[in-house]
C-alpha positions in Angstrom: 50.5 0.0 43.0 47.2 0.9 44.5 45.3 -0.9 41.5 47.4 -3.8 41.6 46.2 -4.7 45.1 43.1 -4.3 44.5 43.1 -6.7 41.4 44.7 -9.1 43.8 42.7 -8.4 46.5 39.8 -9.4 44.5 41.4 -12.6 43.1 42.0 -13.7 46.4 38.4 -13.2 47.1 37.1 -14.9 44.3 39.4 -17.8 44.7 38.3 -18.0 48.2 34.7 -18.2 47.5 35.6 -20.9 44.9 37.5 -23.1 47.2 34.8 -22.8 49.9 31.8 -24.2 47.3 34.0 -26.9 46.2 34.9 -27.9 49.7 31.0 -28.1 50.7 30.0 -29.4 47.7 32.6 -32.2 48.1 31.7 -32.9 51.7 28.0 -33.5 51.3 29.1 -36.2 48.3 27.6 -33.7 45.0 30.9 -32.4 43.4 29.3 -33.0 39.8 26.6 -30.5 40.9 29.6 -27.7 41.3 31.3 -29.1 38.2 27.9 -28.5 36.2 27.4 -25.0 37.1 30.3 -23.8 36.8 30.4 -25.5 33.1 27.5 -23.4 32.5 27.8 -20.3 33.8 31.9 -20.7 32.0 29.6 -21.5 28.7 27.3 -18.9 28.9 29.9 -16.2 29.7 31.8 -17.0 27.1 29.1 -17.9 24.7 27.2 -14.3 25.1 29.9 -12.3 25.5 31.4 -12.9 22.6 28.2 -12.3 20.6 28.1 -9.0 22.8 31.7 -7.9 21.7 31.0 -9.5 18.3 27.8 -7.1 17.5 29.6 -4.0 19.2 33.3 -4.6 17.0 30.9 -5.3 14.1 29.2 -2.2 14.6 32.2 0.5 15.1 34.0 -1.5 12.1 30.8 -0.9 9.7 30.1 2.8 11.2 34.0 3.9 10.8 34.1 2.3 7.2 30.7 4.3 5.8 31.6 7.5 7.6 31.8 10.7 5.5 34.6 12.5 4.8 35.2 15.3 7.2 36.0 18.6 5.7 38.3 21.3 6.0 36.0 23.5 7.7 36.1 23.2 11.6 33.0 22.4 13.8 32.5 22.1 17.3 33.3 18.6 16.7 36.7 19.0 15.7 37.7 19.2 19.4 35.9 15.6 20.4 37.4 14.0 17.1 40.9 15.4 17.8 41.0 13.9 20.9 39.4 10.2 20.1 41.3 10.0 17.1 44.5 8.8 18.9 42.5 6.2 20.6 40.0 4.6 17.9 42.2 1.5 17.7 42.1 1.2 21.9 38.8 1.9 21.3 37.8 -0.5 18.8 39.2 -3.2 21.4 38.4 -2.1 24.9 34.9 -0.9 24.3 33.8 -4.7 22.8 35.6 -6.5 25.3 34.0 -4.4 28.3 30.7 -4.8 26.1 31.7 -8.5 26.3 32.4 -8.8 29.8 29.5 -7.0 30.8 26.9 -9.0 28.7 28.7 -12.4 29.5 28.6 -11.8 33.2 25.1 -11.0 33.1 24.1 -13.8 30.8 25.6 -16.4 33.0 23.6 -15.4 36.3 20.7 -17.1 34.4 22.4 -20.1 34.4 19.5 -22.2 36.8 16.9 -20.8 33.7 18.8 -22.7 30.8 20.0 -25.4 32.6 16.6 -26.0 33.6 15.3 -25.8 29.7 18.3 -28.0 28.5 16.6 -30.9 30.9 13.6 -30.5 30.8 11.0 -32.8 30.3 7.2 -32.6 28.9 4.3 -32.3 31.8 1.7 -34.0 29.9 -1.0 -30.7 30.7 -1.7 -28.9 28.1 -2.5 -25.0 28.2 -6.6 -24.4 27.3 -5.9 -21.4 25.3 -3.0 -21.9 23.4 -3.0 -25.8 23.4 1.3 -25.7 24.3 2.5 -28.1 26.9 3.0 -26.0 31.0 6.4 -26.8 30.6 6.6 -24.4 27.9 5.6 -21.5 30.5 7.8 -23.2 33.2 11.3 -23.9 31.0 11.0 -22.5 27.6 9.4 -19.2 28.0 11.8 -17.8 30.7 14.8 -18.7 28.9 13.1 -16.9 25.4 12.3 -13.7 27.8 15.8 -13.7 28.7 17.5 -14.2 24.4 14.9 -11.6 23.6 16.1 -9.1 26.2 19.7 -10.2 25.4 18.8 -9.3 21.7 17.2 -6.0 22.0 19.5 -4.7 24.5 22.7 -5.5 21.8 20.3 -3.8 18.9 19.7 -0.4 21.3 23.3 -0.4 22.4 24.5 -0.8 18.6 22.5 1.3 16.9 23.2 4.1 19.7 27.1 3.3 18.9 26.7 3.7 15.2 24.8 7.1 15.5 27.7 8.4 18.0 30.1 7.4 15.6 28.0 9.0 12.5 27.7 11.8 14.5 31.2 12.2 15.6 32.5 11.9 11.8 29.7 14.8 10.5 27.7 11.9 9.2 23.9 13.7 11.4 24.3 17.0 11.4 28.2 17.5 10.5 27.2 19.3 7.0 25.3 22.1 5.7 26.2 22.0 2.2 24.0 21.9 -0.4 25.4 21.1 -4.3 23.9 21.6 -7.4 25.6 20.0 -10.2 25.6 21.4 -13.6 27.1 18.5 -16.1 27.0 18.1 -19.8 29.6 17.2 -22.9 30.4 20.6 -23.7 31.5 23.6 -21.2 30.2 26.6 -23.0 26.6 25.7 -22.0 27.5 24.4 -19.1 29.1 27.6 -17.6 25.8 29.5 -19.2 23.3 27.2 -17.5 25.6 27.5 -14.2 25.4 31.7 -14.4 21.7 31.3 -15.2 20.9 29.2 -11.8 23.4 31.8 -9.9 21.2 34.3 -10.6 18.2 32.6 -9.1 20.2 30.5 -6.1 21.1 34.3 -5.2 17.8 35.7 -5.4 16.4 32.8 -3.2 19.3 32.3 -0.8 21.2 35.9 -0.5 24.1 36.6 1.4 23.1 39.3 3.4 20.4 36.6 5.5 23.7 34.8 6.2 23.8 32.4 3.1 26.8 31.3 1.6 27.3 30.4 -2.0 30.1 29.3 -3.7 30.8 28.1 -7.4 33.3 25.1 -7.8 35.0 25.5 -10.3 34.9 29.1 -11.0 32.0 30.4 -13.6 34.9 32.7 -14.9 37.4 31.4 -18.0 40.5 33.2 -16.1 42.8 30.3 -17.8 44.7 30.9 -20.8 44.3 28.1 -22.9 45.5 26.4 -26.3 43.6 24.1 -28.4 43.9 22.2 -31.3 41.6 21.0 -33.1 41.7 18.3 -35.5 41.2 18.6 -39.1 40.5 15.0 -40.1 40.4 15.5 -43.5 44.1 16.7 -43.4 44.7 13.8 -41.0 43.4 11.4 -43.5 45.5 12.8 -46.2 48.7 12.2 -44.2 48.1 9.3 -42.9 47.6 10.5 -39.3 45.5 9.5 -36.5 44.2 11.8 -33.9 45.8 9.3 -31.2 49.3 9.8 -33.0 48.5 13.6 -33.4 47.7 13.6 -29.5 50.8 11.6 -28.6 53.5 13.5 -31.2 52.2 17.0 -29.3 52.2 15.2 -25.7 56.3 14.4 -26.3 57.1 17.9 -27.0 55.3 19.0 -23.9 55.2 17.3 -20.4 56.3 13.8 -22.2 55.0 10.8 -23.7 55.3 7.4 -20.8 55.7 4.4 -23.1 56.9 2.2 -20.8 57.3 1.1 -17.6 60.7 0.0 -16.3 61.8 -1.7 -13.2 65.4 -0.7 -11.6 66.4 -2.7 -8.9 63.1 -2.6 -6.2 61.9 0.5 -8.0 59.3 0.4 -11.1 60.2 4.0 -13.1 58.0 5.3 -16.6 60.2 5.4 -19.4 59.2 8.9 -20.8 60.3 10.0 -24.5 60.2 13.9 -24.3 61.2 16.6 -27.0 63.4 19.6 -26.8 61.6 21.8 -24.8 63.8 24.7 -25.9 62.3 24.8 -29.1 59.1 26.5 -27.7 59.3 29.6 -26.6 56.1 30.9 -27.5 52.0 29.4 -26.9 51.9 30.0 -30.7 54.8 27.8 -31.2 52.7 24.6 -30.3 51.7 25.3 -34.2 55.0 25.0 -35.2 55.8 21.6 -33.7 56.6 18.5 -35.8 54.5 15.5 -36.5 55.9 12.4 -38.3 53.7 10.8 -41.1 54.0 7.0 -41.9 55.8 7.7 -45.2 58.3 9.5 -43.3 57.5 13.3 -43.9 57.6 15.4 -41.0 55.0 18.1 -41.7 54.0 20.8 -39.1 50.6 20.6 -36.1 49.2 23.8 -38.0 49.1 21.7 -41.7 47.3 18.7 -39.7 45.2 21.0 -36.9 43.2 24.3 -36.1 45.4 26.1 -33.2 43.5 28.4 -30.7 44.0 30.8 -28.2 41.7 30.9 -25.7 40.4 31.0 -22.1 39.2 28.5 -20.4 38.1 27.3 -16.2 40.8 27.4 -13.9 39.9 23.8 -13.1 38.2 20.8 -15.2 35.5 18.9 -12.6 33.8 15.5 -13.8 31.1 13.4 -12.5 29.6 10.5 -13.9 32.4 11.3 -16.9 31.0 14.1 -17.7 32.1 18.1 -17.3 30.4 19.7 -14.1 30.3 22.9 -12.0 28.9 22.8 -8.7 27.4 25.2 -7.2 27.7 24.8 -3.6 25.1 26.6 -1.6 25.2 27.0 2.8 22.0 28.2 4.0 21.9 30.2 7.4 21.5 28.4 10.3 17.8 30.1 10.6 16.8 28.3 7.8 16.2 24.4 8.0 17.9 22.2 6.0 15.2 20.3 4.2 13.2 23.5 3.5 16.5 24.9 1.9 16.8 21.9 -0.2 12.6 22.2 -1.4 13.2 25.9 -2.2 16.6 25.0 -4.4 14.4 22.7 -5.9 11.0 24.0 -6.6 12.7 28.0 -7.2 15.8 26.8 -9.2 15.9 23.7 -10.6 12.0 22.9 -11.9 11.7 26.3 -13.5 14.4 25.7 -15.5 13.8 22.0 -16.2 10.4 23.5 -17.5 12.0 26.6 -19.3 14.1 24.4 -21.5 17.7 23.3 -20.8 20.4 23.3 -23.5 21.0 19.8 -24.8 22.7 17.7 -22.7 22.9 19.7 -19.7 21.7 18.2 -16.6 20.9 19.6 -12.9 21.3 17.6 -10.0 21.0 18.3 -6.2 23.9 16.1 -4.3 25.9 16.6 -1.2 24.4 17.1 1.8 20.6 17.0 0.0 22.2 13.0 -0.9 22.8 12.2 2.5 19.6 13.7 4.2 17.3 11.7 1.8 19.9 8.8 2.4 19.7 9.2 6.2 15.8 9.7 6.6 15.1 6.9 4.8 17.5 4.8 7.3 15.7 6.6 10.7 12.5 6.0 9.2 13.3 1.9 8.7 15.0 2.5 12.4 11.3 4.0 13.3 9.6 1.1 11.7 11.8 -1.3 13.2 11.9 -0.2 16.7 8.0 -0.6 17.0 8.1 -4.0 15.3 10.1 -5.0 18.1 8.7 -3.7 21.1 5.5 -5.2 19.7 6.9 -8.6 19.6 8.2 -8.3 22.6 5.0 -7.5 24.7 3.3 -10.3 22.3 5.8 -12.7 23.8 5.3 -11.2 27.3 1.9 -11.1 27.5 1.0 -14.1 25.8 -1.4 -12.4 23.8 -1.6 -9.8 19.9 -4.2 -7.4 20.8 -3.2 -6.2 24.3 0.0 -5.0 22.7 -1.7 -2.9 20.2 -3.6 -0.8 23.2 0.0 0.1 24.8 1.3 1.3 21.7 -1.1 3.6 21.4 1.3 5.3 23.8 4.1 6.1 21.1 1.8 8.7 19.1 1.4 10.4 21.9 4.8 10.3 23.1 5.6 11.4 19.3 3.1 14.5 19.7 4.9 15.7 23.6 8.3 15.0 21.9 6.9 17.7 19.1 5.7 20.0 21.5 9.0 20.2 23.6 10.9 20.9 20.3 8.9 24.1 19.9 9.6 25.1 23.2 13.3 24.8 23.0 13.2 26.6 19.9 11.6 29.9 22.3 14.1 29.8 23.9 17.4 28.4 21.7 17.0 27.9 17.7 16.8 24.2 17.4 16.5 22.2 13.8 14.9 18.5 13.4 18.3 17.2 12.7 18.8 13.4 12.6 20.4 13.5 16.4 17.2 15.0 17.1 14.9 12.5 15.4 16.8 9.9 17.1 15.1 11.2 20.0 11.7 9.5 18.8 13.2 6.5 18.5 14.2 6.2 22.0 11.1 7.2 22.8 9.1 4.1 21.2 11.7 1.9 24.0 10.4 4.2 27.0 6.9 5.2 27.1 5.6 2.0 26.9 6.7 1.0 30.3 3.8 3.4 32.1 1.4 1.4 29.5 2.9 -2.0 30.3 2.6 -1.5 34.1 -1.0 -0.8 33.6 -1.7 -3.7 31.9 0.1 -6.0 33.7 -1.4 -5.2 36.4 -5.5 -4.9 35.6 -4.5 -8.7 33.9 -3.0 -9.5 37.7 -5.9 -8.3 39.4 -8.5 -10.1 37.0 -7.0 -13.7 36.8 -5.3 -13.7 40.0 -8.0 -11.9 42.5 -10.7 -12.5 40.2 -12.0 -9.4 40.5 -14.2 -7.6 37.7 -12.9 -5.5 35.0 -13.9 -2.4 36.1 -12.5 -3.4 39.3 -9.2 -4.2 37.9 -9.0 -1.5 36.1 -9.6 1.3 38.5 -7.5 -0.9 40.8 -4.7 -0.8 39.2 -4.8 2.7 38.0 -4.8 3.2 41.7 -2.1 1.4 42.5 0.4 2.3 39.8 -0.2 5.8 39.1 2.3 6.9 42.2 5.0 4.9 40.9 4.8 5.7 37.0 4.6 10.0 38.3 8.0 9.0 40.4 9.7 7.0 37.0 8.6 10.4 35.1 9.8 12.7 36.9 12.9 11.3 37.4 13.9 10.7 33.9 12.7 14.4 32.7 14.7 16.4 36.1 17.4 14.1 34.7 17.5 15.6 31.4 16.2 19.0 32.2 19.9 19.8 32.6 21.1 18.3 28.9 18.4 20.6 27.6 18.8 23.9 29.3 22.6 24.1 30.6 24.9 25.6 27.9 28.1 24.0 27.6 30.6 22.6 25.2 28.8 20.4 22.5 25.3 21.6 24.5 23.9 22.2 20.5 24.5 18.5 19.7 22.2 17.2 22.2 20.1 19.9 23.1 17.5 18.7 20.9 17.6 15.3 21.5 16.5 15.4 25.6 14.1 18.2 24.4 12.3 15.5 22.3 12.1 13.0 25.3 11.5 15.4 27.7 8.6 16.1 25.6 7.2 12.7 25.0 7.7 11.6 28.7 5.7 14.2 30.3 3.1 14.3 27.4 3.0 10.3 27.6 2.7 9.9 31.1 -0.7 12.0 31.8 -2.1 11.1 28.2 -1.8 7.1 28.9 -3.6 7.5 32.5 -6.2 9.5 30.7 -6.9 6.4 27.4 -5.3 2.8 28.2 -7.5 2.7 31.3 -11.0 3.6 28.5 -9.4 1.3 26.1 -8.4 -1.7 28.3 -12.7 -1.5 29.4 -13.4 -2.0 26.2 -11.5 -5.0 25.6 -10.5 -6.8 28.5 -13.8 -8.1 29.5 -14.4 -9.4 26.5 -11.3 -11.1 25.9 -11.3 -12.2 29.2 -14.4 -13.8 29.1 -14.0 -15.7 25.7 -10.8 -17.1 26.6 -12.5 -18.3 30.1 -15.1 -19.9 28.3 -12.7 -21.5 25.8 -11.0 -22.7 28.8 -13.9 -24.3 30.6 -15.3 -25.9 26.9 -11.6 -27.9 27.2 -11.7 -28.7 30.5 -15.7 -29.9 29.6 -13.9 -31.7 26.3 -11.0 -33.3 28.6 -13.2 -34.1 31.3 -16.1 -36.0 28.9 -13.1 -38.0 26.8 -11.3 -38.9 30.5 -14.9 -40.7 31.5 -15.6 -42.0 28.5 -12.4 -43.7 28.9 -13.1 -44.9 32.1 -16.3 -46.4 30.5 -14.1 -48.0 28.4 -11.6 -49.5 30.5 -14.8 -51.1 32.8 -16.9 -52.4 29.9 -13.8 -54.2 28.4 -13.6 -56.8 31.0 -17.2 -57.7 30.3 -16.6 -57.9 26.8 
């Protein structure tokens, strides 16, 4: 009840509000004014929002549709997934829309910028520097600011979406497991090469440092096992194949399908099945009857070799060919990627190099698979990330090099986010998990801001006050060091608690705030101590070029505007 009047309450509001605009507007005789606004801020909502929801449903879809396979073992996870699961369909919904809504309402508050682009018209003065007309600066540029913003902001939120969602469903972090594959044609060498790398995995990894191993299938033959081997040369005699040999023993054990039938709305496999009460022995699969194409009915025995045996409890293929798996869990001590170079340097290349039999193959899957496969993903995120906050301060500041002296920020928030890993791990055991090296890439998005105010404002002070560089510098150092300390220490007393409270699912992101606690504190002394050096070596210089450049084209404009005159008085004459 409470929340229906409120929803009321505020529709009555709004529809006041509205009434009272298009009562003023209509009085002082500009109702098309109202009528064009509101078209444009309904188009923009609508317009933006629904690439907002668009990118975020697109997103979850793509993230639930890759996600691994969660296994039986539980994790601290298992509580969190238990209790979303019931909800991913609300979820899929409510969080794009309110993504949607959120994006579209703040979209259409610029409506004045594009409306003002969509009619805009040329100035006729062209900009000495880069040649492009003022209206460009005046129109165009505020509404690019504003898609670029729009854009980024969609990218951070999605990729932070799809990493929850990887996360969540053991995609970073979820697994341990470490498989070595042993495949090959036959299973006697197999199961040999598979004890051999036992021996070693166990040497390397042993179970009393907390390691777990596990072969899968067994390395034992605890099966009992019949086989029948094919004579062909008796085949050919008779007139047998080894299909028809295959097929006659197949019908006198679980049956032979040779058709399927449908029966009213159900499809059913016509079986043809022998007397099953005729063997009541493994040796009597010897004694069962094969029909030649002449007719005769000899014995299996006259056409095939029958065995006793044992064989593996199990028959595992990959690729189509027979494989055991060895599946190795290192401790939590010991790091995942080191556990995979030691599996690979101790086991598998010394016996790559010793000689394997023919045929046999060693492979390192499973969790190794989806490391490499994850990496290489957060290093093209890296990559990426940087690309974009480049562009971004290119577009901002008009110019490519001033960019490249406040990214010099990110290796040093790269080298605090380092250092406040090794901290945490005095204190708590932490790996560089892929949660973890998301970290860095929220990094590259924040230190730059301490950098950016910096510039921004020794180019303020130098084109606006026209005061030196050295001046500006200093200057603005001055004036912007109190407010980047107060942005700093906000953000790392914020996260101090994420990094040093324990608490339920504390492991998952424990590693992550360590990173940017790290690379914010690290950042924020390090950038006062070399953008300030770096901006006096190349703000003068740039500085002064692009002044002269300026007064040469204002020389240029000014000589062809009196040579016109000249023109204009001799013509008369003429």
């Amino acid at each position: 009840m409470a929340i229906a009047l409120a929803v009321l309450f505020l529709i009555v509001m709004a529809a006041a509000q509205v009434w009272t605009e298009v009562s003023w507007y209509r009085q002082v005789g500009y109702t098309e004014v109202f009528t064009t606004q509101w078209v444009a801020r309904i188009a923009m909502f609508f317009g933006f929002g629904l690439v907002a929801a668009l990118a975020v449903w697109l997103t979850l879809w793509i993230a639930r549709r890759v996600r691994p396979a969660v296994s039986g073992k539980r994790t601290t996870l298992d509580q969190y997934r238990e209790q979303i699961r019931p909800l991913e369909k609300l979820v899929m919904v409510a969080l794009p829309a309110f993504v949607g809504l959120v994006a579209g309402l703040a979209m259409s508050g610029r409506w004045t910028e594009f409306l003002a682009w969509w009619n805009h018209e040329q100035f006729g003065v062209a900009d000495p520097q880069f040649g492009l007309d003022a209206s460009f600066y005046v129109f165009t540029l505020p509404v690019l600011q504003s898609l670029v913003g729009f854009v980024l902001t969609i990218a951070i939120l999605c990729t932070v979406l799809a990493a929850f969602v990887h996360l969540l469903y053991g995609g970073i972090g979820g697994g341990r497991k470490i498989e070595l594959d042993v495949s090959g044609p036959e299973l006697e060498p197999i199961l040999a090469t598979a004890l051999a790398a036992t021996g070693r995995i166990m040497k390397e990894f042993p179970r009393a440092q907390g390691n777990q191993f596990r072969p899968n299938p067994g390395l034992e033959l605890g099966a009992p096992e019949v086989r029948v081997l094919p004579d062909r040369i008796k085949l050919a005699d008779n007139g047998v194949t080894p299909v028809e040999l295959g097929e006659a023993i197949d019908t006198f054990n679980d049956g032979l399908r040779v058709v399927e039938v449908t029966v009213g709305d159900t499809r059913l496999d016509l079986m043809l099945k022998g007397p099953i009460d005729k063997i009541d022995a493994t040796q009597g699969v010897g004694n069962l009857p094969v029909v030649t194409h002449e007719g005769a009915i000899v014995p299996v025995s006259s056409l095939a070799t029958v065995e006793m045996t044992a064989g593996p409890t199990a028959i595992r293929h990959r690729e189509r060919q027979r494989t055991v798996t060895l599946e190795v869990v290192p401790s939590v001590e010991f790091p995942l990627e080191q556990a995979i170079e030691v599996l690979r340097e101790k086991v598998v290349e010394p016996m790559r190099e010793e000689g394997l039999p023919p045929g046999i193959g060693l492979r390192i899957t499973g969790t190794a698979d989806q490391l490499t496969e994850t990496w290489n993903h957060m290093v093209g995120d890296l990559i990426v990330a940087m690309i974009i906050v480049y562009l971004v301060m290119a577009i901002l500041f008009e110019s490519f090099i001033y960019p490249l002296v406040i990214m010099l920020a990110v290796p040093l928030a790269a080298a605090g986010g380092v250092a406040g890993l090794a901290v945490l791990n005095l204190l708590y055991f932490q790996p560089l998990d892929m949660l973890t090296l998301l970290g860095f890439v929220i990094l590259i998005g924040i230190v730059v801001n301490n950098a950016i105010l910096l510039v921004h404002q020794t180019l303020y002070h130098l084109r606006e006050d026209k005061m030196s560089p050295t001046d500006s510098i200093l200057e603005a150092t001055r004036n912007r060091i109190r407010p980047i300390f107060m942005s700093t220490l906000t953000s790392v007393f914020g996260m101090l608690p994420l990094v040093f409270f324990p608490g339920a699912g504390s492991e998952l992101y424990r590693g992550l705030g360590s990173v940017v606690v790290g690379g914010l504190s690290l950042s924020a002394v390090l950038t006062l101590l070399i953008v300030p050096p770096m901006l006096t070596l190349i703000v003068g210089p740039l500085e002064t070029r692009a002044l002269e450049r300026k007064a040469a084209m204002e020389a240029a404009a000014k000589a062809r505007r009196a040579a016109r005159g000249r023109r204009r008085k001799t013509a008369p004459a003429e």
